[in-house]
gemmi code that builds the backbone of each chain (N, CA, C; Angstrom):
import gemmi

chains = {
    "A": [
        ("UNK", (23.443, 10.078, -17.169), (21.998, 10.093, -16.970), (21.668, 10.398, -15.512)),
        ("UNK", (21.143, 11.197, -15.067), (20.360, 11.777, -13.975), (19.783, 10.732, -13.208)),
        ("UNK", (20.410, 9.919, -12.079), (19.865, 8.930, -11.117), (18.143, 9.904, -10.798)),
        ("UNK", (17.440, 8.301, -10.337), (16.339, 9.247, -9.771), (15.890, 8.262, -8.502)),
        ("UNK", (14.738, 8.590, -7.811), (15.121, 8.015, -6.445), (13.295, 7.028, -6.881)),
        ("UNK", (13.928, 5.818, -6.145), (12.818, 4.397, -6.647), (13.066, 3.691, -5.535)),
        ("UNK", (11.974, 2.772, -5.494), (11.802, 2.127, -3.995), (11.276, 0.595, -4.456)),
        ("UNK", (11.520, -0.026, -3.958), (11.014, -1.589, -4.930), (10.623, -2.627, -3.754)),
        ("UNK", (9.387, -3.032, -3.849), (8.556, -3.834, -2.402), (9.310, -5.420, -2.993)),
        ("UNK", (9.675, -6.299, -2.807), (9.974, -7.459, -2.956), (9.439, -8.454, -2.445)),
        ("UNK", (8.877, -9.765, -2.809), (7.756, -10.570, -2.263), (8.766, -11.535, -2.213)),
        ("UNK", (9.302, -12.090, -1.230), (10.573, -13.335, -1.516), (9.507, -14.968, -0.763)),
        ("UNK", (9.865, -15.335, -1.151), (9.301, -16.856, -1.077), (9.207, -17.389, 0.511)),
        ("UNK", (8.539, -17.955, 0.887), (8.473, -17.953, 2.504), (9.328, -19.727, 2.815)),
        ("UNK", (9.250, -20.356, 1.744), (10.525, -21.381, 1.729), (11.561, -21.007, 1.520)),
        ("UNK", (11.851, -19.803, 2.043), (13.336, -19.658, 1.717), (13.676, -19.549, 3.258)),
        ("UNK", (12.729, -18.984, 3.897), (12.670, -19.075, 5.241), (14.029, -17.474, 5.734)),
        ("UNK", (13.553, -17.583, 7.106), (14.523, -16.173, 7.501), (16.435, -15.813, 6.265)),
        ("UNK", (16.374, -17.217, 6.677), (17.741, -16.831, 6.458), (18.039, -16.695, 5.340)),
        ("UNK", (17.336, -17.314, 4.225), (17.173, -17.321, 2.774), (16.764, -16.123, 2.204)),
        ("UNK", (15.800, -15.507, 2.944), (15.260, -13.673, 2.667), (16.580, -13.322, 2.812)),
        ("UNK", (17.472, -13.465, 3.861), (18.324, -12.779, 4.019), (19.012, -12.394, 2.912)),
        ("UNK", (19.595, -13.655, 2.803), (20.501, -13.762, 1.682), (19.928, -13.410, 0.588)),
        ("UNK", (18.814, -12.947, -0.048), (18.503, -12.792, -1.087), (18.465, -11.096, -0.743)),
        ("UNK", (17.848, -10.894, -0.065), (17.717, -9.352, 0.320), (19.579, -9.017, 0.150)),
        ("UNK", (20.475, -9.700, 0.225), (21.814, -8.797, 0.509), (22.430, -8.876, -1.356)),
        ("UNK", (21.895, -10.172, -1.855), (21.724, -10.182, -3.061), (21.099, -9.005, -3.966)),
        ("UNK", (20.088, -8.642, -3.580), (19.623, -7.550, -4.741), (19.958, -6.234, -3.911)),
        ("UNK", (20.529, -6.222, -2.753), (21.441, -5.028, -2.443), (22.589, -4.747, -2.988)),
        ("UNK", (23.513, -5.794, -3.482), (24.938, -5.766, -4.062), (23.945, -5.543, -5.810)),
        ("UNK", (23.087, -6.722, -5.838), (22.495, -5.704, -7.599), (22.399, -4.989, -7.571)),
        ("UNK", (21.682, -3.908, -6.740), (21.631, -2.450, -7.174), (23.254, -1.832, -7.130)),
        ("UNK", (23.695, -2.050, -6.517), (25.098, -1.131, -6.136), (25.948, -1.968, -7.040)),
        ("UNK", (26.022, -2.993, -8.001), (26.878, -3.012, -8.782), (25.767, -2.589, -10.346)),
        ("UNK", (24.729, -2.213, -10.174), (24.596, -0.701, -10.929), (24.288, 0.618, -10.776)),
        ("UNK", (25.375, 0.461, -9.854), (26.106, 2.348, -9.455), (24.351, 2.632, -8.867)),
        ("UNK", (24.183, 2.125, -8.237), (22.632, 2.821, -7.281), (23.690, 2.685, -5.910)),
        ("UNK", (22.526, 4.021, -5.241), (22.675, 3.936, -3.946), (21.966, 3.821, -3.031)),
        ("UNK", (21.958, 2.971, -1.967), (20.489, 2.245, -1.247), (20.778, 3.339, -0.266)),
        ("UNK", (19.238, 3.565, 0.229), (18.710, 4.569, 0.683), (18.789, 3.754, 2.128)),
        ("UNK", (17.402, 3.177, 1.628), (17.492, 1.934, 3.003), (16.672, 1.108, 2.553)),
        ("UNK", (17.037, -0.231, 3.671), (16.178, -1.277, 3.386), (15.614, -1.915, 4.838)),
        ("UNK", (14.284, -2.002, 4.359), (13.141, -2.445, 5.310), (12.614, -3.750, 4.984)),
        ("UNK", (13.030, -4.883, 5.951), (12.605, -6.219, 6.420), (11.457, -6.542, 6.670)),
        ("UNK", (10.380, -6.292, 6.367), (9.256, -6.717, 7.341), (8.890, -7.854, 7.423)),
        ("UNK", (9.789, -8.797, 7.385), (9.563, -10.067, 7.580), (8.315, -10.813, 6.772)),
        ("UNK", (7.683, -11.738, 7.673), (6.408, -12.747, 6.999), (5.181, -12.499, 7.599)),
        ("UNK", (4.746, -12.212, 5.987), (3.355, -11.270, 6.095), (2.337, -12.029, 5.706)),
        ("UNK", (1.143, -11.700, 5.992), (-0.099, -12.711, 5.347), (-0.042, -11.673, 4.224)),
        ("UNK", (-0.600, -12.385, 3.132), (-1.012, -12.230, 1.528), (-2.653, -11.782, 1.838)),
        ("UNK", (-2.762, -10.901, 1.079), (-4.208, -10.734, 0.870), (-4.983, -12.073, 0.236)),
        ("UNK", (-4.247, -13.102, -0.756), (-4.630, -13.504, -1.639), (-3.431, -14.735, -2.335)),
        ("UNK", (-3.558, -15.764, -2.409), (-2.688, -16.417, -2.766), (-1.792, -15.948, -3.679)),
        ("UNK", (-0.607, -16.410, -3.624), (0.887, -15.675, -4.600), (1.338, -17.191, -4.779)),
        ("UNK", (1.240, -17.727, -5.820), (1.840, -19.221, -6.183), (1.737, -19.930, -5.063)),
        ("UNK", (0.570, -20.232, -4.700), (-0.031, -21.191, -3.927), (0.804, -21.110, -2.722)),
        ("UNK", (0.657, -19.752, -2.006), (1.495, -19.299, -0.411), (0.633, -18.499, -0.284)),
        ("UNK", (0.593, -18.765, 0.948), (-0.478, -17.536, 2.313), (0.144, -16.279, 2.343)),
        ("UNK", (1.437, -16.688, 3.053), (2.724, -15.866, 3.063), (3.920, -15.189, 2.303)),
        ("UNK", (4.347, -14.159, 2.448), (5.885, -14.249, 1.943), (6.557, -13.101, 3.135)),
        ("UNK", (7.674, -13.207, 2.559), (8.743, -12.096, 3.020), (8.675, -10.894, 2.254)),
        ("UNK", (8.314, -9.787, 3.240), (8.322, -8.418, 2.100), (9.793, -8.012, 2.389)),
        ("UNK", (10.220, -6.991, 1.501), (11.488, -6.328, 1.600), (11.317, -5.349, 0.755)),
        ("UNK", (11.672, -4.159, 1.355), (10.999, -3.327, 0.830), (13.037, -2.204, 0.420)),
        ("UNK", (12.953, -1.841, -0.545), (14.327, -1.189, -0.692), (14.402, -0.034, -1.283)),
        ("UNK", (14.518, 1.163, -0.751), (15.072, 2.561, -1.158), (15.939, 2.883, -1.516)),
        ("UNK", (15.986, 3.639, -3.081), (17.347, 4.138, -3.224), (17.160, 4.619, -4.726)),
        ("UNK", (18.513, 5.294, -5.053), (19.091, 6.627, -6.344), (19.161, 5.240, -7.158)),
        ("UNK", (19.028, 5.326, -8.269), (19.781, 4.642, -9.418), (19.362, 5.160, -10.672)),
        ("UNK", (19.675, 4.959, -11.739), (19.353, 5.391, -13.495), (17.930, 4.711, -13.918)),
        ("UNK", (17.445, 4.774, -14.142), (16.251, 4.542, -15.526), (16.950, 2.938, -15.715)),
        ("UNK", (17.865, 2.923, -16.243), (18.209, 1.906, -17.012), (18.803, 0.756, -16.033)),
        ("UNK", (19.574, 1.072, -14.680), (20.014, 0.495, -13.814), (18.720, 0.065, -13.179)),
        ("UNK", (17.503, 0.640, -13.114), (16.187, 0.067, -12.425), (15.608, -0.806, -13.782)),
        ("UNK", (15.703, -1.282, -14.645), (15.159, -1.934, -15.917), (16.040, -3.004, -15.887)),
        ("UNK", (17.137, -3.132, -15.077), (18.888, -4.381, -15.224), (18.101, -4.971, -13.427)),
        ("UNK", (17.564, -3.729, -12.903), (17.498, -4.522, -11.543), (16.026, -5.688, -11.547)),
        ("UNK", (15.147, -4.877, -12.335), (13.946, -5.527, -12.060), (13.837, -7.061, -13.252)),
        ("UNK", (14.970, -6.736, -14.481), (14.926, -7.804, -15.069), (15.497, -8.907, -14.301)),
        ("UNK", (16.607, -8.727, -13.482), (16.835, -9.743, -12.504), (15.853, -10.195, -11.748)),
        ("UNK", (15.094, -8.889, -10.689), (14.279, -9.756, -10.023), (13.330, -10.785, -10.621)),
        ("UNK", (12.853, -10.661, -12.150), (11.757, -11.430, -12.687), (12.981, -12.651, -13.056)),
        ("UNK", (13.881, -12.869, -13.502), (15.224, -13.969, -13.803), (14.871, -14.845, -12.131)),
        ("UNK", (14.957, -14.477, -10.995), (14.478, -14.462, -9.540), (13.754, -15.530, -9.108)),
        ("UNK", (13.721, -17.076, -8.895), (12.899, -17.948, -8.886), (11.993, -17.766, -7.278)),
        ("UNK", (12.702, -17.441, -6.217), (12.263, -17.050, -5.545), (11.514, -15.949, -5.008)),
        ("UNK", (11.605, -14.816, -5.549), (10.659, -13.609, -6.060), (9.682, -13.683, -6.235)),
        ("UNK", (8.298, -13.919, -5.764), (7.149, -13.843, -6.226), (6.547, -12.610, -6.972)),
        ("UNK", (6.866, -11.931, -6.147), (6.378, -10.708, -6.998), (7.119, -9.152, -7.013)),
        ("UNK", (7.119, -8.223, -7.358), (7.494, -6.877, -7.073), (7.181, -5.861, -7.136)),
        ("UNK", (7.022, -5.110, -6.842), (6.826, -3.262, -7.852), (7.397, -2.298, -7.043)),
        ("UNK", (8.179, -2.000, -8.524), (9.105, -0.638, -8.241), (8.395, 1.104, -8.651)),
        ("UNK", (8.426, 1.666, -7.753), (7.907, 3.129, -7.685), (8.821, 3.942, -7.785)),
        ("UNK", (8.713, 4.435, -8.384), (9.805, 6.291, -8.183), (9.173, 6.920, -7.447)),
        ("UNK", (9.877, 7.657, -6.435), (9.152, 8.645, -5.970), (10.129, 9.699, -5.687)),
        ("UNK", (9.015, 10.399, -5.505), (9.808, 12.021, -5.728), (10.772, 12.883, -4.699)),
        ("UNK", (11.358, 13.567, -5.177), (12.785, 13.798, -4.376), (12.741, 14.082, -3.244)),
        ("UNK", (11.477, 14.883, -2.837), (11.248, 15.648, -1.801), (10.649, 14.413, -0.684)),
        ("UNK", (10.371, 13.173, -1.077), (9.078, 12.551, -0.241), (10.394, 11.955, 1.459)),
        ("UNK", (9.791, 11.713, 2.079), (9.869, 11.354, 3.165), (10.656, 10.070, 2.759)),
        ("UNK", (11.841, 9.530, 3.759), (11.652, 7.817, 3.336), (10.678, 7.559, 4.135)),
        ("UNK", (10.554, 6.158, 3.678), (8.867, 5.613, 4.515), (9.632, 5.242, 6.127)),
        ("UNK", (8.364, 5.846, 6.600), (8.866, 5.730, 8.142), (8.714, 4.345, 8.336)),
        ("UNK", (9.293, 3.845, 9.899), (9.038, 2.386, 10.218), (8.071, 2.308, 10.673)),
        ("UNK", (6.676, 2.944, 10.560), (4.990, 2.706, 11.208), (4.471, 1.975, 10.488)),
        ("UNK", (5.140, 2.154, 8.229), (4.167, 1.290, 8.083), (3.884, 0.270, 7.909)),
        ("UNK", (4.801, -0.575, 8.769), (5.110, -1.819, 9.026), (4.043, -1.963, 9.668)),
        ("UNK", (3.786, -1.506, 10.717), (3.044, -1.279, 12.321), (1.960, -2.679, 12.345)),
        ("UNK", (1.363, -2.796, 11.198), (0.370, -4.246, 11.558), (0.601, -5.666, 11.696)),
        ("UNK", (2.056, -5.796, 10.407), (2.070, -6.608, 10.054), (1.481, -8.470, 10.951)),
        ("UNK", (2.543, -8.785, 11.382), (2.648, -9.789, 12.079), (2.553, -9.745, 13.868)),
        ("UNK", (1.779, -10.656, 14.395), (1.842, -10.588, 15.996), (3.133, -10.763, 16.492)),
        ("UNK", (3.978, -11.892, 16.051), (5.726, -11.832, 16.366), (6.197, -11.032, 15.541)),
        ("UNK", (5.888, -9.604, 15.640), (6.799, -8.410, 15.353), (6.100, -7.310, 15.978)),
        ("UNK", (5.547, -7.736, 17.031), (4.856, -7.006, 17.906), (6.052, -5.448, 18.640)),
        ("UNK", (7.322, -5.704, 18.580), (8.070, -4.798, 19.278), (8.217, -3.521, 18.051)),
        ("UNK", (7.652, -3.581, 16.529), (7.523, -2.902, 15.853), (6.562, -1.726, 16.262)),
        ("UNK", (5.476, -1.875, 16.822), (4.059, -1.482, 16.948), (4.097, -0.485, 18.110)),
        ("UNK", (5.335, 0.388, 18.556), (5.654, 1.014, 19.470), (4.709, 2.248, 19.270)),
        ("UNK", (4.621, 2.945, 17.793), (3.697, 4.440, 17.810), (2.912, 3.685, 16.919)),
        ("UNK", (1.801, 3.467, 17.402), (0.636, 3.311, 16.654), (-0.186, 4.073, 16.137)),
        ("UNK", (-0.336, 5.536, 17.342), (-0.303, 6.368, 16.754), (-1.621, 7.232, 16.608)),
        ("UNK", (-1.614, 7.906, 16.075), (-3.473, 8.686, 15.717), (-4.290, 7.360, 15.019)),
        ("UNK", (-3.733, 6.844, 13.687), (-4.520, 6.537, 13.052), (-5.023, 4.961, 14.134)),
        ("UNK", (-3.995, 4.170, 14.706), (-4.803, 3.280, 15.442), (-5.505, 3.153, 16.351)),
        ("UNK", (-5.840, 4.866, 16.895), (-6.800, 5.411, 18.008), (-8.290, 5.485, 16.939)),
        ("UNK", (-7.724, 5.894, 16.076), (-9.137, 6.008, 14.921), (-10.105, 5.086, 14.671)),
        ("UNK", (-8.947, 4.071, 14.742), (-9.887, 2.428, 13.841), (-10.066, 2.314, 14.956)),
        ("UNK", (-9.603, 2.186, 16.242), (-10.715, 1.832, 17.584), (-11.580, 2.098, 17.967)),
        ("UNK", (-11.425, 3.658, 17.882), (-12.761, 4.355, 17.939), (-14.073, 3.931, 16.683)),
        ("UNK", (-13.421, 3.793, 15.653), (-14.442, 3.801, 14.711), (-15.293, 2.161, 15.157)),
        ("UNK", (-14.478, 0.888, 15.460), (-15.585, -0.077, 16.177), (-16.098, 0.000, 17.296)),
        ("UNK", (-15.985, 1.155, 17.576), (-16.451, 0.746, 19.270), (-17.812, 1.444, 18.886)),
        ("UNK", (-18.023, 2.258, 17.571), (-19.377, 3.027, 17.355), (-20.378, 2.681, 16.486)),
    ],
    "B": [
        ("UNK", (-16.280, -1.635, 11.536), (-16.339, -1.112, 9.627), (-18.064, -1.090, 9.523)),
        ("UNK", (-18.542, -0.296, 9.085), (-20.115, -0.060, 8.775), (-20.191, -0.814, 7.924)),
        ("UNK", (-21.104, -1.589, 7.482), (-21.409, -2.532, 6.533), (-21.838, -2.029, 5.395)),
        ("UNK", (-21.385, -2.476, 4.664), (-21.274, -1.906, 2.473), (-22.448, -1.922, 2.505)),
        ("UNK", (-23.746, -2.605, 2.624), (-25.151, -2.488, 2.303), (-25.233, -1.283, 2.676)),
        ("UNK", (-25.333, -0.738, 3.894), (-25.746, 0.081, 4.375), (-25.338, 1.549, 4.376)),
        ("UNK", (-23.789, 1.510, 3.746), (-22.992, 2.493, 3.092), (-23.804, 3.226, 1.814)),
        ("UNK", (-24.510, 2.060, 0.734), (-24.803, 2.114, -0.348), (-26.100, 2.863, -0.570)),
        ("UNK", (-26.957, 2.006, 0.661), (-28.421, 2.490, 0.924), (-28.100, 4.388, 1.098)),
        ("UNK", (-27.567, 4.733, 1.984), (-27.540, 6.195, 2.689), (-27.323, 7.161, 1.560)),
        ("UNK", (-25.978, 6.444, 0.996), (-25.788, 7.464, -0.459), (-26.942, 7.510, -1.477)),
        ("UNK", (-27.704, 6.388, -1.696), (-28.331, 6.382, -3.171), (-29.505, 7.512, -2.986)),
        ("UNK", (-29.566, 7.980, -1.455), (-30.634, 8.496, -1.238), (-30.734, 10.261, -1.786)),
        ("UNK", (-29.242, 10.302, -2.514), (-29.636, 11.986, -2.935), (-28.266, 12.380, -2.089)),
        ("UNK", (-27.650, 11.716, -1.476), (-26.475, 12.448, -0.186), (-25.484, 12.150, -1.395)),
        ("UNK", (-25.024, 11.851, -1.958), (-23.562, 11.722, -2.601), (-23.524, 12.501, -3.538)),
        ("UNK", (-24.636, 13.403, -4.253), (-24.547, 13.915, -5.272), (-24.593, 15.539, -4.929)),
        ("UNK", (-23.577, 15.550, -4.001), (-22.991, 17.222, -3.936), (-22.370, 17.563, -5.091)),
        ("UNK", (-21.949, 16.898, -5.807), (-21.140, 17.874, -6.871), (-22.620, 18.487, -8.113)),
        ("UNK", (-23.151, 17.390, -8.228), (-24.313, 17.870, -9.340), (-24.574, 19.218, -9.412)),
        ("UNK", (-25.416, 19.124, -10.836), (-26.100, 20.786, -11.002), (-26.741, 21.566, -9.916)),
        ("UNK", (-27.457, 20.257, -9.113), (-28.305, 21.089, -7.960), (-28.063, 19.965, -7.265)),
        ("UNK", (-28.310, 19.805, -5.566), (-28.264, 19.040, -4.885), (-29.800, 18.938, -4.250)),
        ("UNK", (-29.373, 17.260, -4.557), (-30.931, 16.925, -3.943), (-31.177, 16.568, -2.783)),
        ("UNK", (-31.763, 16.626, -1.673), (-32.262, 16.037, -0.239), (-31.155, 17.201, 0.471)),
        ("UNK", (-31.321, 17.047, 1.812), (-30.714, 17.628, 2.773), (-29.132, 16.489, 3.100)),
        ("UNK", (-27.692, 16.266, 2.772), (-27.165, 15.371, 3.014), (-25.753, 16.848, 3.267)),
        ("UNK", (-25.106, 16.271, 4.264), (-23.830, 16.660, 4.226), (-22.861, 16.848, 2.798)),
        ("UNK", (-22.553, 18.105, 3.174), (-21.437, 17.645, 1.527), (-20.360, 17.170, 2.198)),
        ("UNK", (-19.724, 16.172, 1.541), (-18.788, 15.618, 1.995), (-17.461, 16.218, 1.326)),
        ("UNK", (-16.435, 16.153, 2.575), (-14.810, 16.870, 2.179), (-14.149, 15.873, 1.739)),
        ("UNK", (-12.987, 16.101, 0.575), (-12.142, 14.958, 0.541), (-11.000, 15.098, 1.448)),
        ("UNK", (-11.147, 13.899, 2.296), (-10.167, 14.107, 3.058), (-8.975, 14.453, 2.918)),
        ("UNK", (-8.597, 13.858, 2.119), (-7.183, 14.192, 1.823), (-6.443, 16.131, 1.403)),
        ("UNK", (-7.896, 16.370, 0.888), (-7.406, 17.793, 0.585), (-7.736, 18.613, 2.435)),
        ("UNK", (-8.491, 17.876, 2.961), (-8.848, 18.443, 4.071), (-8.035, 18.750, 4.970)),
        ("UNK", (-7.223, 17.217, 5.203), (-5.624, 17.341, 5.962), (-4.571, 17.066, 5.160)),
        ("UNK", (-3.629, 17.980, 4.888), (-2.609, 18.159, 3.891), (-1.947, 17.115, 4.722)),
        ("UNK", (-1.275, 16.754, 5.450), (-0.134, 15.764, 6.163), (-0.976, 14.539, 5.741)),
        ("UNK", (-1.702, 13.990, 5.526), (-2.439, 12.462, 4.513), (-2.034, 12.621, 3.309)),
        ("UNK", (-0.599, 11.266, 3.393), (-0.017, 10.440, 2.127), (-1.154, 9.585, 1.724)),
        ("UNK", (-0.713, 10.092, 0.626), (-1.443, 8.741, -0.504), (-0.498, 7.745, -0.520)),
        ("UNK", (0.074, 6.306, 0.004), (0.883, 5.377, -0.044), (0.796, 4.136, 0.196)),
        ("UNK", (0.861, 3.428, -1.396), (0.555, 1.924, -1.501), (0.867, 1.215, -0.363)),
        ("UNK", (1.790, 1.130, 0.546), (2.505, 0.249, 1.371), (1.449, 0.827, 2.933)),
        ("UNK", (0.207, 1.932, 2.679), (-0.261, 2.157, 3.865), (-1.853, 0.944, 3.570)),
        ("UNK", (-1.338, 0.067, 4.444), (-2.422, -0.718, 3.944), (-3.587, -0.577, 5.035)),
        ("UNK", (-3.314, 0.085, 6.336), (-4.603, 0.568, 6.929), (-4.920, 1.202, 6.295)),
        ("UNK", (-4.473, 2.218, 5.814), (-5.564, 3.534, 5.104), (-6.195, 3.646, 4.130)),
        ("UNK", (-5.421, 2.314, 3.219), (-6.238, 2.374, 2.015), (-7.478, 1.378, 1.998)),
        ("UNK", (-7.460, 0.680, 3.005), (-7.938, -0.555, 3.662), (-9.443, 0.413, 3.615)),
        ("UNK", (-9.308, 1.547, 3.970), (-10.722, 2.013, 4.638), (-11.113, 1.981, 3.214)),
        ("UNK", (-10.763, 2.609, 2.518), (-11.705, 2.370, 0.609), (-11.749, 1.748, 0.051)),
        ("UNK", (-11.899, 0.731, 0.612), (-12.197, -0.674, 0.108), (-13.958, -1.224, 0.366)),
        ("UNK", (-14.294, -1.246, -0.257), (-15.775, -2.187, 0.260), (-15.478, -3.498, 0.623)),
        ("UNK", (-16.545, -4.393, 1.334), (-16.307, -5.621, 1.884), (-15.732, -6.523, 0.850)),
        ("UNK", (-16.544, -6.072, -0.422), (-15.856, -7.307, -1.102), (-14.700, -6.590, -1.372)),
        ("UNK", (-13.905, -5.544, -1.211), (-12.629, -5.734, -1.802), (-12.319, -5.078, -2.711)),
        ("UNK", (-13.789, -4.268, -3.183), (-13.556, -2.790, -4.567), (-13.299, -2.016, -3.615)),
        ("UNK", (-12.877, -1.386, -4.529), (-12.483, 0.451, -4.587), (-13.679, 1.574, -4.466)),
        ("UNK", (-13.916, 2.147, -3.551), (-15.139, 2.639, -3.023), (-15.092, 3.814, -4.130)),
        ("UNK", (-15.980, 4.497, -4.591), (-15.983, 5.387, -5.656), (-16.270, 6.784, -4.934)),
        ("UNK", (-15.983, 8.146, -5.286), (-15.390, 9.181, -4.964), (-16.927, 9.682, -4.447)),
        ("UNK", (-17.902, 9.365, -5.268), (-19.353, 9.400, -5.565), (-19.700, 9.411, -3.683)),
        ("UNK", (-19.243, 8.136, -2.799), (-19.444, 7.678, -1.636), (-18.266, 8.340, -0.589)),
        ("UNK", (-17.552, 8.211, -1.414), (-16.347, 8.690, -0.039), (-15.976, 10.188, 0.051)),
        ("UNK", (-16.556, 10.703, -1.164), (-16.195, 12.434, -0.880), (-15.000, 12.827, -1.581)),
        ("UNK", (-14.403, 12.292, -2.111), (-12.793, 12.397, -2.804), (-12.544, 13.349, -3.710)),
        ("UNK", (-11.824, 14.074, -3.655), (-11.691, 14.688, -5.204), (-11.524, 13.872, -5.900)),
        ("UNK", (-11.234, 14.187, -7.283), (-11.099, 13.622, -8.693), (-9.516, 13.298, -8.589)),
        ("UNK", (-8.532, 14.481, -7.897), (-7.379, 13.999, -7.675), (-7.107, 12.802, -6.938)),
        ("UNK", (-7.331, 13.932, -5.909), (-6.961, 12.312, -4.632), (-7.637, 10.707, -5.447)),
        ("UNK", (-8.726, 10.997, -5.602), (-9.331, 9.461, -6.243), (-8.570, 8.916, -7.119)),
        ("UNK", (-8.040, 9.579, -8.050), (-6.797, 8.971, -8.898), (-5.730, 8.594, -8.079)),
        ("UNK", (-5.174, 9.380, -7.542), (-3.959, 8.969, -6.396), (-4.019, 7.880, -5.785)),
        ("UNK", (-5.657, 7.790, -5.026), (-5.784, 6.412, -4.323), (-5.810, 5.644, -5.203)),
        ("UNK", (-6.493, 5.158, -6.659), (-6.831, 4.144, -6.924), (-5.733, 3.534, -7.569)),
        ("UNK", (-4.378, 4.613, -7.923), (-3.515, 3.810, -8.204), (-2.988, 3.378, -7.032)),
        ("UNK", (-2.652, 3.966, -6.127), (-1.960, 3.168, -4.886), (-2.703, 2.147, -4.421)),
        ("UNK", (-3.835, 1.887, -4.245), (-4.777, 0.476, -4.043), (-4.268, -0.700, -5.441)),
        ("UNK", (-4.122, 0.090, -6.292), (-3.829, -1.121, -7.456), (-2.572, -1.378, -7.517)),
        ("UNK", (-1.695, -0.699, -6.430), (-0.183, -0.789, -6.838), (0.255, -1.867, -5.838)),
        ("UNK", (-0.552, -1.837, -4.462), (-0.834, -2.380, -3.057), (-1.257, -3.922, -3.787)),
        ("UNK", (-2.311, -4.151, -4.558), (-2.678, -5.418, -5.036), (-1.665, -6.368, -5.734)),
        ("UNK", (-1.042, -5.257, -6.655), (0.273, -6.287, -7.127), (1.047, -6.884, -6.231)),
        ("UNK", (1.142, -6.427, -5.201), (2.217, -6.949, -4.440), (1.375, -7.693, -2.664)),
        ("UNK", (0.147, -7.938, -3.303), (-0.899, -8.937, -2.510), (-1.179, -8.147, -1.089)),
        ("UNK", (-0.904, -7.171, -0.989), (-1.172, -5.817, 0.288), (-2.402, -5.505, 0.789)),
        ("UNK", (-3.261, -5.624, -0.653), (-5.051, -5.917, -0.737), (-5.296, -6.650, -1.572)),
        ("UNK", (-6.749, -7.182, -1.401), (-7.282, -8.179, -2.168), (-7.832, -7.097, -3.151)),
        ("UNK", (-7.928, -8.209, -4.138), (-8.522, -7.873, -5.337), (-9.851, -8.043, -5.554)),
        ("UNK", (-10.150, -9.124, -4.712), (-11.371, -9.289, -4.457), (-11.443, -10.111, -2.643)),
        ("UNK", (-12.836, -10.352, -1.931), (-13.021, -11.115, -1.219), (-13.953, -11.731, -0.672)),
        ("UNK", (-14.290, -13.008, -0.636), (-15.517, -13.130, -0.391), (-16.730, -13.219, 0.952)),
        ("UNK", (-17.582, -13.387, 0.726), (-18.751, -13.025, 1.690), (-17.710, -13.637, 2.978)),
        ("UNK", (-18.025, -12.078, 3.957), (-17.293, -13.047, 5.564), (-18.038, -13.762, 6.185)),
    ],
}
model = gemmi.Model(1)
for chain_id, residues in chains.items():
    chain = gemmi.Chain(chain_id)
    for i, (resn, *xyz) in enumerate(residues, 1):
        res = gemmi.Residue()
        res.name, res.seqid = resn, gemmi.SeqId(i, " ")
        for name, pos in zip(("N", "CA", "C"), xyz):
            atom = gemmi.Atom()
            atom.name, atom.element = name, gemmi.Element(name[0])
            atom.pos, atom.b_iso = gemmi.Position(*pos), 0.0
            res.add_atom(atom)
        chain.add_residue(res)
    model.add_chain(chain)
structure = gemmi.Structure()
structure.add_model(model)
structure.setup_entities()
């Protein structure tokens, strides 16, 4: 079956705390790759405010993970993540062969202690300045 | 951020309805951006950008107001709803 290329945002529990993301993030890295996927890359962005409560948390840990795998190897991965007590939430996207991986900008807001992220801010955060200052 | 009242007022006035049979009042036609500058991703995880089509409370601004194609507007509104699953935007929010 024809791998295809999918990207999966991961909401990990903010009691699990740094080191617990960790370990869970290296966890559903060895899941994908013990179903024959290949991680593209994976992006940490640490602890984020929630738009909106997620099981009564402000916060979580995003983790965001790129990579090749089957149809069916992404249906074995995501049934785990929901098996996942710590997982709040997920969604996995395919995207298309040609796309860019996601650069590290669009991290760029997240958190004030991840301020050394926020290096190219860029056009668009000249925009939103401009746009309050008018 | 211009305030949603006042977003709402400007359009109802005859300006949003460039696409109609005939256009009424003198209003800018508006471009969709996205077809305007080809290098603008449509992407759930861009939560400034989708941030801007959002009204205060937290909807999805309609194509009617923002100028969008019919494409792009599909494009965005799934990536705004794809952004919500994973708590990126609110679904809703209330009065600031």
């Amino acid at each position: 079956m024809a791998d295809r290329r999918y990207e999966t945002l991961v909401l990990i529990h903010p009691e699990q705390g740094e080191q617990g993301a960790k370990e869970l993030t290296n966890r559903v890295r060895t899941l994908i790759e013990e179903q024959k996927g290949t991680i593209g890359q994976i992006q940490e962005w640490g602890l984020r405010d929630l738009a909106f409560l997620v099981a009564k948390q402000r916060r979580a840990f995003y983790v965001l993970f790129e990579y090749r795998a089957t149809p069916a190897a992404l249906a074995e991965v995501e049934r785990n993540l929901r098996l996942t007590d710590p997982v709040l939430r997920f969604v996995s996207v395919r995207q298309a062969e040609n796309a860019p991986p996601t650069p590290d900008r669009t991290i760029r807001r997240p958190e004030p202690e991840e301020a050394d992220t926020s290096t190219d801010v860029g056009e668009a955060g000249d925009m939103e300045t401009l746009g309050e200052e008018m | 951020m211009p305030k949603d009242r006042g977003e709402r007022r400007g359009s109802s006035g005859g300006k949003g309805e460039g696409r109609g049979f005939r256009r009424r009042g003198l209003g800018r036609r508006k471009v969709c951006r996205f077809c305007a500058d080809k290098t603008m991703q449509i992407d759930y995880k861009d939560t400034r950008a989708l941030g801007g089509f959002l009204s205060e409370r937290g909807k999805i601004m309609p194509s009617r107001i923002t100028g969008n194609c019919a494409r792009h507007q599909r494009r965005l509104t799934v990536a705004i709803k794809r952004a919500r699953t994973v708590a990126l935007l609110p679904y809703c929010t209330s009065y600031p």
